[in-house]
C-alpha positions as CSV (number, residue, x, y, z in Angstrom):
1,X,0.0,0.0,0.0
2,X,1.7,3.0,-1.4
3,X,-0.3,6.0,1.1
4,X,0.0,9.8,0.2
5,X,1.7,9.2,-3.2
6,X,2.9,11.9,-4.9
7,X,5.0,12.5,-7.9
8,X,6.9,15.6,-8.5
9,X,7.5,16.7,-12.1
10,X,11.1,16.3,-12.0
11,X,10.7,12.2,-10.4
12,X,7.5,11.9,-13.5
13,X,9.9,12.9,-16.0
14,X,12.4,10.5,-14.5
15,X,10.1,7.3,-14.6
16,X,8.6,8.3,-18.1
17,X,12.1,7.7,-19.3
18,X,12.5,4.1,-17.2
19,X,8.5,2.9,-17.6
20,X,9.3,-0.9,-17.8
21,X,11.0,-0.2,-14.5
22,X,8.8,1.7,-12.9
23,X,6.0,-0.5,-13.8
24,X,8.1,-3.6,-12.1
25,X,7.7,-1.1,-8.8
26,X,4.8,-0.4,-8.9
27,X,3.2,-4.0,-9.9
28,X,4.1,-4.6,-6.3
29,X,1.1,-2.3,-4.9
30,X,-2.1,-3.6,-3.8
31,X,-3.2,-0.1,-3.9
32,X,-2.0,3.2,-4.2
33,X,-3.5,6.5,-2.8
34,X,-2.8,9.4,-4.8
35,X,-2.4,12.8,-2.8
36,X,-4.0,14.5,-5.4
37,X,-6.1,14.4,-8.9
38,X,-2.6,15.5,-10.6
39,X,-1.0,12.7,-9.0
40,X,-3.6,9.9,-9.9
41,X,-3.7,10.8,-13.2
42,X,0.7,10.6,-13.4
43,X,0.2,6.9,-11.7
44,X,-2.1,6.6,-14.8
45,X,-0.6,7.9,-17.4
46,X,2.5,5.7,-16.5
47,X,0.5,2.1,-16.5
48,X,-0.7,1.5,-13.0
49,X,-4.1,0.2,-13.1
50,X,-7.3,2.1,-12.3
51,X,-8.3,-0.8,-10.0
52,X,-4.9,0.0,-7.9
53,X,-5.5,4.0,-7.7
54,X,-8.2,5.4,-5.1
55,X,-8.1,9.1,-5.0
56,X,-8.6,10.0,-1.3
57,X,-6.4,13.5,-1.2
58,X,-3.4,14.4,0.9
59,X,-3.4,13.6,4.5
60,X,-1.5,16.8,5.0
61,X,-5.0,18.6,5.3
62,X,-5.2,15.8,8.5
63,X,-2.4,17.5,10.2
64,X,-4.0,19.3,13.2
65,X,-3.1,23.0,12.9
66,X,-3.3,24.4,16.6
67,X,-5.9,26.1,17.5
68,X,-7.3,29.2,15.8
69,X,-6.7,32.5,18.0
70,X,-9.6,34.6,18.9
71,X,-8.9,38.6,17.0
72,X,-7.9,39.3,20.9
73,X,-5.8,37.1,21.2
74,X,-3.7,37.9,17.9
75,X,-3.7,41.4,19.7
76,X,-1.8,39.6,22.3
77,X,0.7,37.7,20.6
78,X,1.6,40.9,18.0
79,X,1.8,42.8,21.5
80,X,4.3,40.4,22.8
81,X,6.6,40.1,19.7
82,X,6.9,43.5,19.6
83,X,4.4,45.0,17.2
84,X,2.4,47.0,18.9
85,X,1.0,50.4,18.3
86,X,3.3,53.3,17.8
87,X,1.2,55.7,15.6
88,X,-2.4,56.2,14.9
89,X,-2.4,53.6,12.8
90,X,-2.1,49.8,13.3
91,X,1.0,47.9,12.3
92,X,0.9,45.3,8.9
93,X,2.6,42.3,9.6
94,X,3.9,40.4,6.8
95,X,4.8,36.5,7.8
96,X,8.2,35.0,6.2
97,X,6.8,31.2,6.6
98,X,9.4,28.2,6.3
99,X,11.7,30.8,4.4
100,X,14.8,29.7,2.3
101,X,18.4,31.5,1.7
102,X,17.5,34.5,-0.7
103,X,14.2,34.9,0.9
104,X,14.5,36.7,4.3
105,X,16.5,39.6,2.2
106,X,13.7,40.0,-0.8
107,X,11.0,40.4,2.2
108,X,13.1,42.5,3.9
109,X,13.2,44.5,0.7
110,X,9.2,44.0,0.2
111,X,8.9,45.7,3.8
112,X,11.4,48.7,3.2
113,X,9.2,49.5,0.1
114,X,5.9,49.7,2.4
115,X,7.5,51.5,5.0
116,X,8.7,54.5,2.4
117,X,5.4,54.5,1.2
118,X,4.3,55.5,4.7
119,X,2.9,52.3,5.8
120,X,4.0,50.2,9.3
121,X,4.7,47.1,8.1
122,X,6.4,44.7,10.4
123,X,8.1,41.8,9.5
124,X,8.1,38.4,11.2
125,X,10.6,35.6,9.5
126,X,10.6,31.9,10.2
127,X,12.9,29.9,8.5
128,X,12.3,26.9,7.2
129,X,15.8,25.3,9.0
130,X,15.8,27.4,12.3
131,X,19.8,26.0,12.7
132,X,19.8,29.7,10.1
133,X,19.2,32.0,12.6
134,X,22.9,33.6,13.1
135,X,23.0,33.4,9.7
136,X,19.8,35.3,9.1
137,X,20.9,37.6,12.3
138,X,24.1,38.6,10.1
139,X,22.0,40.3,7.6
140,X,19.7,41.8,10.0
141,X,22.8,43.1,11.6
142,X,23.3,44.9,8.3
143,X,20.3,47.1,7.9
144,X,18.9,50.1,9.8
145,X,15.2,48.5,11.7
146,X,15.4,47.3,15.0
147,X,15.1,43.5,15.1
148,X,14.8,40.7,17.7
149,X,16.3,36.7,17.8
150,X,13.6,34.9,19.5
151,X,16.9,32.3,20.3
152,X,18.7,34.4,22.5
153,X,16.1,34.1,24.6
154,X,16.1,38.2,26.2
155,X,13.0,39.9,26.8
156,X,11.9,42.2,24.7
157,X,10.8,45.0,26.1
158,X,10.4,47.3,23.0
159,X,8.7,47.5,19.8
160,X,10.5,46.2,16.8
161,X,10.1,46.1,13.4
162,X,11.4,42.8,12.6
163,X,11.1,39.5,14.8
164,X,13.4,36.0,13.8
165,X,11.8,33.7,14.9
166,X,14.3,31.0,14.9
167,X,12.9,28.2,16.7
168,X,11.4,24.7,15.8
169,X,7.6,23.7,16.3
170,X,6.3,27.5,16.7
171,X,5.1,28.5,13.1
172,X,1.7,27.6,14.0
173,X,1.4,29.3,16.6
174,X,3.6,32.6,15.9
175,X,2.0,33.0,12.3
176,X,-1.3,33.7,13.8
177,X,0.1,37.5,14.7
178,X,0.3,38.1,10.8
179,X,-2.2,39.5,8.1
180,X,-0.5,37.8,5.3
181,X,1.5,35.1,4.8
182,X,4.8,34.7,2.3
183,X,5.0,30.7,2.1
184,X,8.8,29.8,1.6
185,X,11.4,27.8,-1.0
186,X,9.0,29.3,-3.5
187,X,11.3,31.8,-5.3
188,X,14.2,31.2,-7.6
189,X,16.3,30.3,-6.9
190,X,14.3,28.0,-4.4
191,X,12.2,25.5,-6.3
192,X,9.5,23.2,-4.7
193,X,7.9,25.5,-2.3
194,X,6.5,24.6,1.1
195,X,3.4,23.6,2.4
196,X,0.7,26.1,2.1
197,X,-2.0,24.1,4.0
198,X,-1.2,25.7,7.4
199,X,-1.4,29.1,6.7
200,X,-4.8,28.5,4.7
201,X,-6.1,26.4,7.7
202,X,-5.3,29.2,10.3
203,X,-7.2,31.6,8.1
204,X,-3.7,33.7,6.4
205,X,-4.1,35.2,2.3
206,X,-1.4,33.7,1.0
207,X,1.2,35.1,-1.4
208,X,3.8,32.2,-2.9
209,X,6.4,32.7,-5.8
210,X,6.2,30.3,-8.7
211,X,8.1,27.2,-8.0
212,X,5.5,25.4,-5.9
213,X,6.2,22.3,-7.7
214,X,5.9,19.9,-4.6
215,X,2.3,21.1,-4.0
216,X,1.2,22.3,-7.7
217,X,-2.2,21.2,-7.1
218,X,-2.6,22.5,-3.7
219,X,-0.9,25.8,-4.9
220,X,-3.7,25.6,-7.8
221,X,-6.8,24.8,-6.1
222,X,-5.8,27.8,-3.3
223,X,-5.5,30.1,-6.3
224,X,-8.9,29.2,-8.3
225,X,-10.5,29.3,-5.0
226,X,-9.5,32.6,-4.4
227,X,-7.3,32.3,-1.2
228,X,-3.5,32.5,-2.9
229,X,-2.0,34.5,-4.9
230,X,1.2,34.0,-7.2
231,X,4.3,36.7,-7.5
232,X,6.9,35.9,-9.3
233,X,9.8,38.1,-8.0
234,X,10.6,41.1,-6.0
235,X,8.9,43.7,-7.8
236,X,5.6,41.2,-8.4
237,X,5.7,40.7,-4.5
238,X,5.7,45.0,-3.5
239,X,2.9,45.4,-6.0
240,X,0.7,42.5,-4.2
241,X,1.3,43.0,-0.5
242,X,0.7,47.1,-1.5
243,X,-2.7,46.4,-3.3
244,X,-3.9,43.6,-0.3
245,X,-2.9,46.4,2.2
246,X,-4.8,48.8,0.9
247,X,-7.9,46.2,0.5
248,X,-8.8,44.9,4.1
249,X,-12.4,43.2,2.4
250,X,-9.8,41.0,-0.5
251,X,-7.5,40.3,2.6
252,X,-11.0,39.3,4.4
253,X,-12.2,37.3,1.3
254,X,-8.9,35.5,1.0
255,X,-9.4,34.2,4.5
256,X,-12.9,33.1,4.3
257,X,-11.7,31.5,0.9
258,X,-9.0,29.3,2.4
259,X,-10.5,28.6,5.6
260,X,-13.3,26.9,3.6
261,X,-10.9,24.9,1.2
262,X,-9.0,23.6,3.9
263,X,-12.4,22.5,5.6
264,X,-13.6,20.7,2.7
265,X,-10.3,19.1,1.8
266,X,-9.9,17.3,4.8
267,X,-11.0,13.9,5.5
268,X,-8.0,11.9,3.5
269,X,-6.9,9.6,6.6
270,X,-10.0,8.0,7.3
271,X,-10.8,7.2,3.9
272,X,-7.5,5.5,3.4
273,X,-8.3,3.4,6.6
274,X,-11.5,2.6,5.8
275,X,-9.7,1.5,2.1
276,X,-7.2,-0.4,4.0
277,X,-9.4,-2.0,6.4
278,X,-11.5,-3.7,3.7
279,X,-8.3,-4.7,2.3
280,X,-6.7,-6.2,5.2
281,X,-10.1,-7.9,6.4
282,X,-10.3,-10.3,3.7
């Protein structure tokens, strides 16, 4: 039983040139569960059998997201990293989440543009590896806003205008403070891009450059749905997180859109028990 199958395009490419070997593989599988339509239709398309494909979806949409904070309870959390008030108007906090080298510096960029333009935009980064931190601290060490390292573990007793977040096991959690959300390794360099699913399921827009190749079809269905949107560089990225500033109702829309994909994706892991208990039973 082959569960949560996926093929990349890269790995499809690969086994489209070694079919008779592939097939040999996969002859071996009672059943295989595709993590998405894309997916099943690659299995296909390479000579599995439609009696060993059941599309159930990804069990990533299974993974438990924390809980959702209440809108007073984000107030807390922002309040706490350091983004509190310090004008009449509210601080925009742009999420770096699972960031890659390259990254960290084009949002920093993204947020200097806002903040000439008059806007308080904050920036919170969480690397994908946290182990980058002091490298990530170097550059932060090289420009003018006043930053924090969650790491070092000091208390901050200021406001900031950029928090590191540099620890493993928080994103969840720490996201929730933002308004938007970049989703990282999705910018070239960087090719693949990470998961999306979180950010959706704790109710973030999402903005993601164009190599989401390891979730192309979740990257897809959050874009026709409405809750995504795809920049393809620096400039691409200023332009988007300028027009969703200046339009609370799209950033509103965006949320209700992904919060209701993620509901009605979910469900994956019990179908593939149910499958496999059928299976095993006789």
């Amino acid at each position: 039983f082959l569960i949560n199958a996926r093929l990349s395009d890269r790995s499809f490419r690969r086994y489209q040139r070694v079919s008779q070997l592939f097939l040999r593989l996969a002859g071996k599988f009672t059943r295989i569960y595709p993590a998405s339509h894309l997916d099943a239709r690659r299995f296909l398309e390479l000579g599995c059998t439609t009696d060993q494909i059941l599309q159930t979806g990804s069990i990533k949409f299974d993974v438990a997201v924390g809980e959702r904070l209440s809108d007073e309870a984000r107030g807390r959390l922002r309040d706490s990293l350091g983004f509190g008030s310090t004008s009449n108007q509210s601080p925009f906090i742009l999420v770096g989440a699972s960031t890659w080298p390259g990254e960290e510096a084009t949002l920093m960029e993204a947020q200097s543009h806002l903040r000439e333009q008059g806007i308080d935009c904050r920036l919170l980064l969480i690397p994908r590896h946290a182990e980058r931190g002091d490298r990530i601290a170097q550059i932060l060490k090289k420009q003018p806003l006043d930053w924090h390292q969650r790491s070092e573990n000091e208390r901050l007793d200021r406001d900031i205008q950029i928090y590191l977040a540099d620890t493993t096991g928080e994103m969840p959690h720490l996201m929730q403070a933002g308004h938007i959300a970049f989703i990282g390794k999705s910018l070239p360099p960087n090719e693949g891009g990470q998961t999306p699913i979180e950010a959706a399921g704790l109710g973030l827009p999402i903005l993601m450059g164009p190599n989401m190749t390891n979730f192309q079809n979740v990257a897809q269905s959050l874009m026709q749905c409405g809750a995504a949107q795809t920049v393809d560089g620096s400039d691409a990225l200023k332009a988007a997180l300028l027009d969703l500033y200046g339009a609370p109702e799209a950033r509103d829309a965006m949320q209700r859109n992904g919060l209701e994909w993620h509901s009605a994706n979910r469900g994956s892991s019990q179908r593939i028990a149910d499958d496999l208990r059928k299976h095993l039973s006789t």
